[in-house]
C-alpha positions in Angstrom: 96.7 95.4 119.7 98.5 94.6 116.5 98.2 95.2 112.7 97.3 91.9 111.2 99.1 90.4 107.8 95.9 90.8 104.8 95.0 87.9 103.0 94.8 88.9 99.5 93.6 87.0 96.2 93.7 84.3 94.7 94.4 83.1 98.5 91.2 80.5 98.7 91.1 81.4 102.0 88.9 84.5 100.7 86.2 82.0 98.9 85.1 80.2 102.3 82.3 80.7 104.6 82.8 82.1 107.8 82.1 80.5 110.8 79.0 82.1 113.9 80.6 83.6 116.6 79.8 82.0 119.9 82.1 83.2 122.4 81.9 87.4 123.5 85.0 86.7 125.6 88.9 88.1 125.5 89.6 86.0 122.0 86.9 88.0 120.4 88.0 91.8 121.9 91.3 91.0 120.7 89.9 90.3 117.8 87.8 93.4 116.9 90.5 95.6 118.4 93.1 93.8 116.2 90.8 94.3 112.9 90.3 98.2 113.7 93.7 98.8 114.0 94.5 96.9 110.4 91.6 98.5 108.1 92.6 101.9 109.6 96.6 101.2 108.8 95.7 100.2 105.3 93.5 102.6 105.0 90.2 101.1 104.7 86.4 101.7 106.0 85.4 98.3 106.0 87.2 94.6 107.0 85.8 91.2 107.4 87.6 88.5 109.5 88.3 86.2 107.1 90.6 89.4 105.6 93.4 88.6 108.3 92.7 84.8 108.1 90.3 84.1 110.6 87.2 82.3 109.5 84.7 84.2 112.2 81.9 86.0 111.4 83.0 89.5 112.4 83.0 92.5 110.9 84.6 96.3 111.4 83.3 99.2 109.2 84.3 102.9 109.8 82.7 105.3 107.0 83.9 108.4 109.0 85.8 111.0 106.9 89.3 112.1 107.7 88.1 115.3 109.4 85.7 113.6 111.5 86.1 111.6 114.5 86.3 107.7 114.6 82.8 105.9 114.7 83.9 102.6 114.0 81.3 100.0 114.7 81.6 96.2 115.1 79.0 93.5 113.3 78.9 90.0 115.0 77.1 87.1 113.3 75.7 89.9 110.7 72.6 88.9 108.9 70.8 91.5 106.3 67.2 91.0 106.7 66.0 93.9 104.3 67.3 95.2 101.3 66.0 98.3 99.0 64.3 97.7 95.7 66.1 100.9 94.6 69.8 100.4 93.5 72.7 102.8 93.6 76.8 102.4 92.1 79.4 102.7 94.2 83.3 102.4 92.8 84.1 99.5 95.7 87.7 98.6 96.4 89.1 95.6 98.7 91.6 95.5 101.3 92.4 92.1 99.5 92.4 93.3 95.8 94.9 95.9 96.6 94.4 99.2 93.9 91.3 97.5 92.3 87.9 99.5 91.7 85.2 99.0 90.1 81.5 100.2 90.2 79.4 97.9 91.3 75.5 97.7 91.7 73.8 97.0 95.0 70.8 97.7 97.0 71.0 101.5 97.8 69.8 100.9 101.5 69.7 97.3 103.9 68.7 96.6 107.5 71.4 94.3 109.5 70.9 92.1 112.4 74.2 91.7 114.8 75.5 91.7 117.9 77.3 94.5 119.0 81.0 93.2 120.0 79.3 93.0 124.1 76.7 90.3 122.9 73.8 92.8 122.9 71.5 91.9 119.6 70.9 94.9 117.1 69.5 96.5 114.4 70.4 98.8 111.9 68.8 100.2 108.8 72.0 101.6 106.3 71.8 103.7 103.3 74.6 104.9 101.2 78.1 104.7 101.6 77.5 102.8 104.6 75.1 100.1 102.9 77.1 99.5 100.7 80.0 98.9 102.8 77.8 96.5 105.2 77.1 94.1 102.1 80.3 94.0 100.4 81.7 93.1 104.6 79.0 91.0 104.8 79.6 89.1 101.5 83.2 88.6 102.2 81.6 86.5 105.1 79.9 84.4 102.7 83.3 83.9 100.2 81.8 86.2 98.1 83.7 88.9 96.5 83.2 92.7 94.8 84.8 91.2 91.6 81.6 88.7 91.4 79.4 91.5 90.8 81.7 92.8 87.6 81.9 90.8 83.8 83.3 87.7 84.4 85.9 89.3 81.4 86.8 91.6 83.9 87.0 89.3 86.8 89.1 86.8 85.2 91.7 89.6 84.0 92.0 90.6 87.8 92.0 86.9 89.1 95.2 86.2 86.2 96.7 89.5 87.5 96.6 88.5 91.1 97.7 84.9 90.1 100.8 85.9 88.6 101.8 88.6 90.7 101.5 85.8 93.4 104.0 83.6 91.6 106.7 86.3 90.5 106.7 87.3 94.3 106.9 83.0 95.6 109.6 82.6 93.0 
């Protein structure tokens, strides 16, 4: 298994829609195993596919503490199919917006269809840190970013910051 290069903004690779997942085979193992070992080396608790360049609808969250053991688990082809009428803030961060946080409003609790990385269809019903986590993941599958959810003010300063930064380090 290897730590994957992250795709960070303004790459437009970050805006698409990812694509089902259709094969459970070797490609996909490699895969999940490959996308747990890069949101642990970055650190992070949460990484979608698309965050190491592949367009695939796959998805690795780990809200364990340090002090606790791993309990990473593995959304394929995630779909939320319930969300809370109650809200709750959370300052969210990206593996791809590197040192970027802002609070952002969501749905305090969701219920996710997936299949498990062996195929097997489930269900879980998420509150919390971990709900939150699951829809930011699963919005990244969508092109959809934490930043959308800010003042498009705020959004367009990060977007300019990320821009240039990009050009100082290509030129």
């Amino acid at each position: 298994m290897a730590v994957q290069n992250l795709v960070i903004l303004p790459d437009d690779q970050l805006r698409s829609i990812s694509e089902p997942v259709d094969d459970f085979g070797d490609d996909l193992q490699t895969l999940v195993e490959n996308m747990l070992e890069t949101m642990y080396e970055a650190p992070g608790i949460g990484l979608a596919a698309i965050q190491i360049g592949v367009p695939k609808r796959v998805v690795t969250i780990d809200c364990s503490r340090d002090e606790e053991p791993k309990n990473p688990i593995f959304l394929i082809n995630p779909q939320i199919v319930w969300t809370s009428r109650e809200s709750s803030v959370y300052e969210e961060g990206c593996l791809s917006i590197p040192e970027y946080f802002e609070e952002v409003t969501r749905p305090s609790a969701c219920r996710v269809q997936f299949y498990d990385r062996t195929g097997q269809r489930q269900e879980l019903e998420t509150d919390g840190l971990l709900a939150t986590c699951v829809q930011h993941e699963v919005d990244h599958l969508n092109g959809v970013l934490f930043i959308d959810y800010i003042s498009k003010l705020k959004r367009d300063r990060v977007v300019k910051k990320f821009t240039k930064a990009l050009k100082q380090k290509s030129a």
